[in-house]
N, C-alpha and C positions, 0 to 999 in steps of 0.2 A: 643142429640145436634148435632154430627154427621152426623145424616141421613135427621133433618133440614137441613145445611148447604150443605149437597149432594144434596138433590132436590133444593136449592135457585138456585145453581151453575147451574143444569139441566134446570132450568124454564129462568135463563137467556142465556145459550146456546143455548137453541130455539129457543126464543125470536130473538136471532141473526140470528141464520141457515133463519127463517123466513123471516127476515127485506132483510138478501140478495137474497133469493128467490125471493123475491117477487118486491125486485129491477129488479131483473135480468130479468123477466116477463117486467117487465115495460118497459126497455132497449128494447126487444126485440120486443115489440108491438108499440115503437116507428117509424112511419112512415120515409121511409127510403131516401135516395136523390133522384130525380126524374130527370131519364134522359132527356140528351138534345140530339136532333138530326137536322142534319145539309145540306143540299145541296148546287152546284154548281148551277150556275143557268147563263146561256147564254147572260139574258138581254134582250133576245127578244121577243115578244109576239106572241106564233104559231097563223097562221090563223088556221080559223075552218076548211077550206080541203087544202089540199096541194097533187097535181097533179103528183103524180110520174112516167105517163110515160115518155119514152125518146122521147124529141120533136127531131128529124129531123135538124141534123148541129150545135146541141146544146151537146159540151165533160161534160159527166156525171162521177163524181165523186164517187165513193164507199168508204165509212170508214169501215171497216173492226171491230170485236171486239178489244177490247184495252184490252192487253194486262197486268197485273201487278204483281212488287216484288212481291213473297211470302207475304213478310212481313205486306205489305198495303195490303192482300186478306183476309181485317175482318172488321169490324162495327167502330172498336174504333178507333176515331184518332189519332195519333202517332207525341210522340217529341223527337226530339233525343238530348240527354241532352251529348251523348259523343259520342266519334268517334267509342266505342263498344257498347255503353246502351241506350237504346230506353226505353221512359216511353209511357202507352199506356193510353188513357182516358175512363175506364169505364163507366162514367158518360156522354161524349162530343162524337157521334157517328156520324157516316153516315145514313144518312136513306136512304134505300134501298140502290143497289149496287150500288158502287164507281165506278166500272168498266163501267156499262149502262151509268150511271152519267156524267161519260166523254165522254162517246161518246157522248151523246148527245149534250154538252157542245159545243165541237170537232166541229159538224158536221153543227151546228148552228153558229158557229163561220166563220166558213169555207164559209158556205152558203150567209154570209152577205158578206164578201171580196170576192170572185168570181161572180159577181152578173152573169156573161157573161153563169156561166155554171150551173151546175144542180149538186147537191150533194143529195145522199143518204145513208143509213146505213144500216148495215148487220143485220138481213138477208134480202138479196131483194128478188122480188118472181121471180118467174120463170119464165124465158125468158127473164128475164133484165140479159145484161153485162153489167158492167161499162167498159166506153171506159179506167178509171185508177182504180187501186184499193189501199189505203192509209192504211197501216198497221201503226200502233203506240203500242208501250213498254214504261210504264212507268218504271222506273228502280228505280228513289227514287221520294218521297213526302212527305215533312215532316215540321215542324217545326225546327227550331234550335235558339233559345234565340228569337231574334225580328223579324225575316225575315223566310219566306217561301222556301224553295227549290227544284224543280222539274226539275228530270232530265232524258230525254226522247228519247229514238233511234225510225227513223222514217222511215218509207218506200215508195217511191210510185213507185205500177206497170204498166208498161203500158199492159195492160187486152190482148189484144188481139195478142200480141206476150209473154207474161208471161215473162217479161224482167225488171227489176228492174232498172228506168233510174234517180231514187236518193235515194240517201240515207246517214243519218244527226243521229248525235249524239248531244245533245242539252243543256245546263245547264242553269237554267232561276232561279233568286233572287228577289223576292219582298217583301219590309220591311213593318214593321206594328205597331202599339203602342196597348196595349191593352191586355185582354184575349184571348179565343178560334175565340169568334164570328168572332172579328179584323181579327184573323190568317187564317177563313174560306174564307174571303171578299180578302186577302193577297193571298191564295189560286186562289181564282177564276180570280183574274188580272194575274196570275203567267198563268193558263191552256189558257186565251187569249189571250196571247202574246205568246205564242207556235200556237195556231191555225193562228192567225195573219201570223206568221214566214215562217208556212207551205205551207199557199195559199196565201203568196207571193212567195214563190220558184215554189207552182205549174203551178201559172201563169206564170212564167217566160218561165217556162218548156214550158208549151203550146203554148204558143203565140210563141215560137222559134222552134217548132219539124218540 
């Protein structure tokens, strides 16, 4: 009677061990969230060629590489939920680099408000100077509850005496309603109203030198 009752005990303990194995099996071959990935995007439509040498009485612009915190030098988008704690979005990403992303952004930006001059990006080839050369830092870029904030020290050289004839520390807020996607579109008014900002100081600059 005993040794009935021992193997009942036995056949239903396995019976368990099984049920959650084989749960656990199931859990784990369940397909898992499928990232989303995200870009800036200019707004503008490149032509198929675009002419990069230096025309002749026409000040050529150089962007330089951009610059970024530590913090934002990774794929995952980033919210900052406190003045010490960053949450990161493993799921809600950059595709490809955030860094290229903004220059591009930057430079295309730049390009449509200076119509008068000629902008380029690093690397150029060899035997072009820019008549200035436009360094940018981003310092922060983030979420914080409904609004975007991007905050950016900026440079521009004048090339050919290597002489730094501005330079701008920047803090720029654009709100948003919504998820990620909202925040990326919040994002991307935030990075053109910095270019915007920039090539109106460097027009200023030029048109006065």
């Amino acid at each position: 009677m005993g040794n009935s009752n021992h193997m009942k005990c036995w056949g239903i303990t396995k019976q368990i061990v099984t049920t959650l194995v084989v749960a656990s099996l199931v859990g784990c071959a369940s397909p898992s969230q499928p990232t989303r990935f995200y870009r800036l995007d200019s707004g503008e439509a490149n032509p198929e060629m675009v002419d990069l040498k230096p025309r002749p009485g026409v000040v050529q612009i150089g962007v330089s590489s951009v610059v970024l915190a530590g913090y934002l030098d990774r794929p995952q988008i980033v919210e900052r939920r406190s003045g010490h704690r960053l949450e990161l979005y493993d799921f809600d990403q950059w595709a490809g680099s955030l860094q290229d992303n903004l220059q591009r952004v930057v430079s295309d930006r730049l390009q449509k408000q200076l119509k008068t001059m000629q902008v380029i990006t690093y690397p150029w080839q060899q035997g072009i100077s820019p008549d200035y050369e436009l360094t940018l830092s981003i310092q922060r870029f983030d979420r914080v509850g409904d609004k975007v904030v991007i905050q950016a020290l900026w440079s521009l050289i004048e090339g050919h005496a290597s002489e730094i004839v501005e330079m701008q520390q920047i803090t720029l807020q654009e709100a948003f309603s919504g998820g990620v996607e909202a925040g990326v579109e919040a994002a991307n008014r935030a990075v053109s109203r910095l270019a915007e900002h920039m090539a109106s100081q460097i027009g200023n600059h030029v048109k006065n030198r």
